[in-house]
C-alpha positions as CSV (number, residue, x, y, z in Angstrom):
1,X,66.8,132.6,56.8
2,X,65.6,129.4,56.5
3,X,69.0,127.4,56.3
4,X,69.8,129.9,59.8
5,X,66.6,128.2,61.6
6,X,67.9,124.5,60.6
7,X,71.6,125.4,61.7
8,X,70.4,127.0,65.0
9,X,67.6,124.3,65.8
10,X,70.9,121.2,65.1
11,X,73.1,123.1,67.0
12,X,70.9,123.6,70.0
13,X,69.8,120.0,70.3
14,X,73.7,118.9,69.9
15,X,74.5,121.1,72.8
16,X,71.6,119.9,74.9
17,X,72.9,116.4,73.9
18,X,76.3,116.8,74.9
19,X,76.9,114.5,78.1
20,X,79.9,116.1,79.4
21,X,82.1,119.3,79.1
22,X,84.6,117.4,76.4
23,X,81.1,116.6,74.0
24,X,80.0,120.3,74.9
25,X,83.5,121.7,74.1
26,X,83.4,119.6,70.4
27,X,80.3,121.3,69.6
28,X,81.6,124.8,70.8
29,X,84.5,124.1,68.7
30,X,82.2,123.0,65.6
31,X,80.1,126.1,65.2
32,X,82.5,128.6,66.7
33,X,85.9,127.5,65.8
34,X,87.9,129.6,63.3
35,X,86.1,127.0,60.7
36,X,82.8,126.5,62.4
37,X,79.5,126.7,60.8
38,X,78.3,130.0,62.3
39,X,82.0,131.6,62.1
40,X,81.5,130.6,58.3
41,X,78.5,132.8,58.3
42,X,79.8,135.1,59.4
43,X,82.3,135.5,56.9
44,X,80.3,135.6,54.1
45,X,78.8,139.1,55.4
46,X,81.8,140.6,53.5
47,X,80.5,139.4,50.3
48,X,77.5,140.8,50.7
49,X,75.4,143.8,49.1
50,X,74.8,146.9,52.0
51,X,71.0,145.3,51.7
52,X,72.0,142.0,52.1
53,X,74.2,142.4,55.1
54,X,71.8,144.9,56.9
55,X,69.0,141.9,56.9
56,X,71.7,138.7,57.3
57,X,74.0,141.0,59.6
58,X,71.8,140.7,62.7
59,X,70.7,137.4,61.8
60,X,73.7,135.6,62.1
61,X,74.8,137.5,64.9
62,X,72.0,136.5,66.4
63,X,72.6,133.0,65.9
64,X,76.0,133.2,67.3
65,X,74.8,135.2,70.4
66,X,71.8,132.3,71.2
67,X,74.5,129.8,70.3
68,X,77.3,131.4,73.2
69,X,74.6,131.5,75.6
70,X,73.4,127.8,75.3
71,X,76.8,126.3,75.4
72,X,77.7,128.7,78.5
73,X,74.4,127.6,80.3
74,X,75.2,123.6,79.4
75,X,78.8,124.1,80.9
76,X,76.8,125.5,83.7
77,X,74.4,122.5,84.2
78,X,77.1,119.9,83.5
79,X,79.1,121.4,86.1
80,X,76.4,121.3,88.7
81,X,75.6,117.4,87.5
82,X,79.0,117.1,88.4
83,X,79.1,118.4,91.1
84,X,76.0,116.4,92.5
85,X,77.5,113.0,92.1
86,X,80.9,114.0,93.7
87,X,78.6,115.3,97.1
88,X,76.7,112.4,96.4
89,X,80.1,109.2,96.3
90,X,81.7,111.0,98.7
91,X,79.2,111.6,101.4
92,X,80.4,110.9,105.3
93,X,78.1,108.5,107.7
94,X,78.4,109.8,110.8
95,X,76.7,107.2,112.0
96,X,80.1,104.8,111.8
97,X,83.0,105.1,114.1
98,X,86.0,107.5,113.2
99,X,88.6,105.2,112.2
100,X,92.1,105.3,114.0
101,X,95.1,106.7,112.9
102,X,97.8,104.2,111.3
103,X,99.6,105.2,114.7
104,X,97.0,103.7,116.8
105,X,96.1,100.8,114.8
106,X,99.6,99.3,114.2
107,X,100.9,97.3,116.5
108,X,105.1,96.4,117.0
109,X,105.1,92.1,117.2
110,X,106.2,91.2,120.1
111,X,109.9,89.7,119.5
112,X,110.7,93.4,118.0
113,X,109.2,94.7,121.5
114,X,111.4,92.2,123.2
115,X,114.8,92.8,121.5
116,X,113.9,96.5,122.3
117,X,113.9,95.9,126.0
118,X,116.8,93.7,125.8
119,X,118.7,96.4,124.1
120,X,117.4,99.1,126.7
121,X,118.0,96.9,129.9
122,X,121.7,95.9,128.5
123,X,122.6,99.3,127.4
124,X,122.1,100.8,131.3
125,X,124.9,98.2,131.8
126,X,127.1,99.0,129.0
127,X,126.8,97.2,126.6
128,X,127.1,97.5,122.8
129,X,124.9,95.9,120.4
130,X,127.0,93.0,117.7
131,X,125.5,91.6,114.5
132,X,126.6,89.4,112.1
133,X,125.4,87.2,109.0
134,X,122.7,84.6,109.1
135,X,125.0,82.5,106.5
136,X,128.0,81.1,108.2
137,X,131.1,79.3,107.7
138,X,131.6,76.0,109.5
139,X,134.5,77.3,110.7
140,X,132.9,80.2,112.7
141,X,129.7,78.7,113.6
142,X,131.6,75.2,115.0
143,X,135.0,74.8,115.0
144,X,136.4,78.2,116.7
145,X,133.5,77.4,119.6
146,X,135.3,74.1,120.2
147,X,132.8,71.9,118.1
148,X,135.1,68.7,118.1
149,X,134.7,66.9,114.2
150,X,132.0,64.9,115.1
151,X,130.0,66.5,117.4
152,X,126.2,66.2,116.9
153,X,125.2,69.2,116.1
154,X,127.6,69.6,112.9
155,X,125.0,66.5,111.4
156,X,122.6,67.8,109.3
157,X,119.5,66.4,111.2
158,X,120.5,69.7,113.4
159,X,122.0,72.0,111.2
160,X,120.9,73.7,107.4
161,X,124.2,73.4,105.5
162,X,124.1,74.7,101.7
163,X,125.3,72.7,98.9
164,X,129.3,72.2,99.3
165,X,132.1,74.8,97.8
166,X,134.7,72.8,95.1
167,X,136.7,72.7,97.8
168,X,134.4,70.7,99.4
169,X,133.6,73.4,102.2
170,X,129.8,74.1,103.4
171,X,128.1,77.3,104.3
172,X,125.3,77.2,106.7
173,X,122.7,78.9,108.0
174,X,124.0,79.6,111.9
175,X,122.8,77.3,114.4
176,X,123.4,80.1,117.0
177,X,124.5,83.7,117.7
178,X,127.9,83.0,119.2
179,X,129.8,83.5,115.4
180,X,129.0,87.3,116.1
181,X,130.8,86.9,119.3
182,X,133.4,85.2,117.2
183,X,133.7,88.0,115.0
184,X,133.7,90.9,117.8
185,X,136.3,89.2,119.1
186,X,139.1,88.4,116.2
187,X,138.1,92.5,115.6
188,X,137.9,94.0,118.4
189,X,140.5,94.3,121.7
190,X,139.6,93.6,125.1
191,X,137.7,95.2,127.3
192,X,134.5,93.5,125.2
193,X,131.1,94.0,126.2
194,X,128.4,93.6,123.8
195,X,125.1,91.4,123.3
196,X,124.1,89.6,120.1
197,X,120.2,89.7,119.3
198,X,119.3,87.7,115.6
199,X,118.1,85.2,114.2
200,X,118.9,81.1,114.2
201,X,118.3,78.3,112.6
202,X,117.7,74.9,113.3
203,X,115.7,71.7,112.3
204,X,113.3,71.8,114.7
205,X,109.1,72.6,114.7
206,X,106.6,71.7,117.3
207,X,104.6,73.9,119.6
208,X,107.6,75.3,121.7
209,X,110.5,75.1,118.3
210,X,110.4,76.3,114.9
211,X,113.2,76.1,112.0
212,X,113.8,79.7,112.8
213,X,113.8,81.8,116.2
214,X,115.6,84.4,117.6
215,X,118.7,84.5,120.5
216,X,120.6,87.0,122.3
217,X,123.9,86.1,124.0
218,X,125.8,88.4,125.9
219,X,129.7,88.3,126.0
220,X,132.3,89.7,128.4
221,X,136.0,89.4,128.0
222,X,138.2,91.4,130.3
223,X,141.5,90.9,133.0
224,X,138.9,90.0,136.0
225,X,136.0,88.8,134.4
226,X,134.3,86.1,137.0
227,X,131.5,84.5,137.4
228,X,130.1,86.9,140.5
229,X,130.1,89.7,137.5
230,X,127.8,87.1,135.7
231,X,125.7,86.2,138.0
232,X,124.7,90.1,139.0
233,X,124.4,90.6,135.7
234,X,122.2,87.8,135.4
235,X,120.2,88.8,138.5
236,X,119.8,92.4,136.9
237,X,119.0,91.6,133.8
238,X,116.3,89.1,135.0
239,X,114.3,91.9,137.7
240,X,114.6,94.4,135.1
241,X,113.1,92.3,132.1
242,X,110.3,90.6,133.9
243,X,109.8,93.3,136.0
244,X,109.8,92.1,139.4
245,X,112.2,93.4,142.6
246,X,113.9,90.3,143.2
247,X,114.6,87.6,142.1
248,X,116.5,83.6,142.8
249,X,118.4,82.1,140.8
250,X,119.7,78.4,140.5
251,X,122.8,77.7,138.8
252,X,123.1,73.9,137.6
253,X,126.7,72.7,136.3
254,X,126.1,71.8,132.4
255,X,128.1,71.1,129.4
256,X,128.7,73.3,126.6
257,X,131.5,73.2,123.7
258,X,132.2,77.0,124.0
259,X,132.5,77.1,127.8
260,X,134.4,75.9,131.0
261,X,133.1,75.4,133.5
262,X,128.9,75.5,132.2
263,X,126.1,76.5,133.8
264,X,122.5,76.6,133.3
265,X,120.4,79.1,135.5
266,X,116.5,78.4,136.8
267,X,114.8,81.2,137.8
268,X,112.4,81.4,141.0
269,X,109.0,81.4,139.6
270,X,105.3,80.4,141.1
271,X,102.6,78.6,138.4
272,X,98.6,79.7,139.1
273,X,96.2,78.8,137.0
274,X,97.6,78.8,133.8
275,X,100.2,81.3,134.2
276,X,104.0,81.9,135.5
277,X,104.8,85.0,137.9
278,X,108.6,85.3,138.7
279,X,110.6,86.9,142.1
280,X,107.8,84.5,143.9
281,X,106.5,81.1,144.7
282,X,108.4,77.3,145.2
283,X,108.9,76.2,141.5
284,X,111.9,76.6,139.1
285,X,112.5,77.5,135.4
286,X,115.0,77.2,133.0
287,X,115.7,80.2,131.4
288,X,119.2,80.2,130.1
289,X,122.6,78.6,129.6
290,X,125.9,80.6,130.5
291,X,129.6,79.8,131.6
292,X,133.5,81.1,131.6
293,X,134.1,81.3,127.5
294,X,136.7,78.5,126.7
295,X,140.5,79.0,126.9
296,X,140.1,77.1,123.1
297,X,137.8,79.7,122.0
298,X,139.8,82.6,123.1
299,X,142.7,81.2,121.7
300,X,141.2,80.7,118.4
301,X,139.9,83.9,118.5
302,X,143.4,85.4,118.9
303,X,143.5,86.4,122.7
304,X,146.0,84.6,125.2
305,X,143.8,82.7,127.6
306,X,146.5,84.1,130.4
307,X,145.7,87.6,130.2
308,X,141.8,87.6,129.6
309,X,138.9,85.6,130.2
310,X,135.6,86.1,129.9
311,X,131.8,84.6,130.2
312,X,129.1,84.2,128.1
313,X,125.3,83.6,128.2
314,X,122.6,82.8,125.3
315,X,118.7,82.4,126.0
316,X,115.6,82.4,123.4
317,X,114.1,85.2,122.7
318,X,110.9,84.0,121.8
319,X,110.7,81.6,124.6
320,X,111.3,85.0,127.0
321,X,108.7,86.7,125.2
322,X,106.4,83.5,125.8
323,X,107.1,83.6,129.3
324,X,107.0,87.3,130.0
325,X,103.7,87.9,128.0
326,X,101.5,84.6,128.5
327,X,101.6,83.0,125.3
328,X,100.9,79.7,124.8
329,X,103.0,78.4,121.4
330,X,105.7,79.9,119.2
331,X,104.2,79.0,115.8
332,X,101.7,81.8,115.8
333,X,104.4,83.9,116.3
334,X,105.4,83.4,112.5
335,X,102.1,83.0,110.7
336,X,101.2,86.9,110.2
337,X,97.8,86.4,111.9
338,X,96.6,90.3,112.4
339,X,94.3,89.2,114.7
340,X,96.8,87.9,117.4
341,X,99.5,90.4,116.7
342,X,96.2,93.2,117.3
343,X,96.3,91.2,120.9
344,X,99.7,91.0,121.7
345,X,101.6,93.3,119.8
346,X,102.6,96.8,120.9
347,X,101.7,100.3,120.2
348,X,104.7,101.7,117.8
349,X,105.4,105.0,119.9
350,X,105.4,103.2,123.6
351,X,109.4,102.7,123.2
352,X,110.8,100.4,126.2
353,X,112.8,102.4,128.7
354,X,113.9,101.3,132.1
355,X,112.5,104.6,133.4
356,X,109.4,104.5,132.1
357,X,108.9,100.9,132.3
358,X,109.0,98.4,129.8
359,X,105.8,97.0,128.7
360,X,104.3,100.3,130.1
């Protein structure tokens, strides 16, 4: 009897001991496991005289009954103590302010916004969009434009050129997107009317340049291409993009390799205080350079320069976005600041359509 006191008093401190259910299920295990210390009792009531076994008999059973109902009210409390400190670590202040949904609190960056809108303005008039690779032969990024040898944008204070082939040729990263337009046109017959949104490179960086920005040129090749289809689409393009009824446009003779004859086009614009509001006012701003593509170009592209023509137009899309929104330099554009992109980006499910407005 003795030696069942001692047993029962060390196995009812260990289960009051036992920190957590896997301590609490060790001990369970240790006295009532197949070789436990009171399942060894218990099998030693076989050995026994009738005597013996009616006085040890309830005894031991009694052990193992007290034993059973410790453990079961341990699990109990250590479930409860559980239980406690989860309520506890995950308790809600409603004092703070529900946060937003990830739909609310992301924002689109603006030059994504922007090629959106180009994309849904150019669409209503037809057009496909082309891409190509940011890694560019010579060949396609200068030489089938009518870059003579020479010329100063082939020098490398201009252009990023990778280390040269062992046949002494140089890839580059492309200083523009017209290779794309190169490419739609050795692959595709005429009629072609697609734009070319991407990036650029060029060695450049101040407050209105950086090493890489964005484009999107437009190209048309057709029979009766002219430059009165240009110029409305020019027109359209511009009221629909800023946003305004009408618009003037001023079309400047220029130079440019890829086209004959140039332009560049101001549009009608008014400054106050800080800011630039187009379809009004006495001032003028560049916005983009266009022209009748080469007879060269189409000719290196494969087309005969007596059955089609075509013209073409590139602006930056970063400087429209600048315009069009009110911001002041390009760089923060690329530095992953959350702040300003919280201030000028754009809520991810306001898509850009012409009928429900664009910056709506």
């Amino acid at each position: 009897m003795a030696d069942i006191a001692t047993l029962e008093h060390e196995l009812l401190g260990a289960i009051s001991n036992a920190g957590d259910e896997a301590a609490l299920e060790t001990v369970r295990v240790a006295a009532l496991g197949k070789s436990g210390s009171v399942s060894a009792l218990l099998k030693t009531l076989g050995g026994l005289s009738p005597d013996e076994r009616r006085t040890q008999g309830p005894a031991i059973n009694g052990l193992k009954e007290r034993v059973t109902q410790a453990i079961a009210a341990r699990k109990d409390a250590l479930a409860a103590e559980a239980l406690d400190r989860r309520l506890n670590s995950e308790t809600v202040d409603v004092t703070l302010p529900v946060r937003e949904a990830p739909a609310e609190t992301g924002r689109v960056h603006p030059i994504s916004q922007v090629m959106d809108e180009l994309t849904a303005i150019f669409a209503d008039m037809g057009f496909a969009v082309a891409e190509g690779p940011d890694i560019e032969s010579d060949d396609y990024n200068f030489t089938k434009l009518n870059f003579p040898e020479g010329h100063p944008a082939r020098e490398m204070h201009d252009t990023f050129y990778f280390n040269p082939k062992p046949d002494g040729s140089r890839m580059l990263l492309r200083t523009h997107t017209s290779p794309v337009q190169v490419r739609t046109m050795l692959a595709k017959k005429p009629p072609i009317r697609v734009i070319c949104p991407g990036r650029t490179y060029r060695s450049d960086s101040d407050q209105t340049h950086t090493p890489m920005f964005h484009q999107v040129e437009g190209l048309v090749i057709d029979k009766g291409s002219n430059l009165g289809h240009l110029k409305w689409i020019l027109e359209e393009f511009c009221k629909a993009f800023f946003e305004v009824d009408s618009v003037k446009m001023r079309f400047r003779p220029s130079f440019f390799p890829f086209t004959e004859p140039s332009l560049e086009v101001d549009i009608q614009c008014r400054r106050d205080k800080g800011e630039i509001r187009f379809g009004e006012g006495n001032d003028w701003l560049e916005i983009l350079g266009c022209g009748m593509v080469h007879p060269n170009v189409l000719r290196n592209c494969g087309l005969d320069p007596d059955e089609y023509q075509g013209f073409a137009w590139g602006m930056g899309i970063d400087r429209i976005a600048m315009l069009k929104y009110g911001m002041p330099d390009l760089r923060p554009f690329f530095e992953a600041d959350v702040r300003w992109l919280s201030h000028y980006g754009f809520r991810p499910l306001d898509f850009p359509t012409l009928a429900g407005g664009l910056s709506a």
